[in-house]
Every structure is written in structure tokens, then in C-alpha cells.
C-alpha positions in Angstrom: 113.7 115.1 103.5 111.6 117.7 101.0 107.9 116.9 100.8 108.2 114.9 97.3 111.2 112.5 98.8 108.4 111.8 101.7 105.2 111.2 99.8 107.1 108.7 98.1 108.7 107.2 101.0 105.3 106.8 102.4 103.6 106.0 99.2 101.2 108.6 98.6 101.3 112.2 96.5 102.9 114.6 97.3 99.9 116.8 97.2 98.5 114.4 99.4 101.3 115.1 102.1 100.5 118.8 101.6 96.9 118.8 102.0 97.1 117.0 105.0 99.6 119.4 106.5 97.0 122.4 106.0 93.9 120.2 107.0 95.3 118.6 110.2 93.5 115.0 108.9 96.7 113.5 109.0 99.0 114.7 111.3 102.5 114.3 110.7 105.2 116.5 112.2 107.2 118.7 110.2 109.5 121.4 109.7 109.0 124.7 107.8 111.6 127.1 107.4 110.3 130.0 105.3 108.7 128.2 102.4 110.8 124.9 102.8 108.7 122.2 104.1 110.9 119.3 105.7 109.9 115.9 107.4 112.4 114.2 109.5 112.7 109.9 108.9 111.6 109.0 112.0 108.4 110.5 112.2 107.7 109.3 108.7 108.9 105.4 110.1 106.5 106.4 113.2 103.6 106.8 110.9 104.0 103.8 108.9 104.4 101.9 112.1 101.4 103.7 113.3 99.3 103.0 110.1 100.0 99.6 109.8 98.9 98.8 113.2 95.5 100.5 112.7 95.1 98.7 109.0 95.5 94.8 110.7 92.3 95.3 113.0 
């Protein structure tokens, strides 16, 4: 899916998604192919999964 569809999948901005992606603060994996930025579900669902563990400490 296109950066916008997953910021809002994962409930941030899509800027957010983006700045995270040049930082490294945040890493989740994508795809680039030429200036098309894609993230695959799963990694997204892994995140989450990730995230919410981490949050319930």
C-alpha cells in the first residue's frame, strides 16, 4: 500500500511515516521503486503487534 493508505492504517500522518523513513527512528520496512514508496501489510500488522506490546509495560 502507498504511504497515505499506511499512515492511516497505522494511525499516524503520513508525514510522520515519511520522516521516519529518512530518520531511521522508526524503522519499518518498505519498498521504493523510483519515487514510489510502498509498505507491504504485514510489516505494518508486525509493527502494531510490536508497538502494542512495548505500550502495556
Amino acid at each position: 500500500m502507498n504511504r497515505e493508505a499506511a499512515a492511516a492504517y497505522i494511525g499516524v500522518e503520513a508525514q510522520t511515516l515519511a520522516n521516519w523513513a529518512s530518520t531511521g527512528k522508526v524503522r519499518i520496512p518498505f519498498l521504493k521503486i523510483g519515487r514510489k514508496v510502498t509498505y507491504l501489510k504485514s510489516d505494518l500488522d508486525v509493527y502494531l503487534a510490536s508497538s502494542k506490546a512495548s505500550t502495556t509495560r
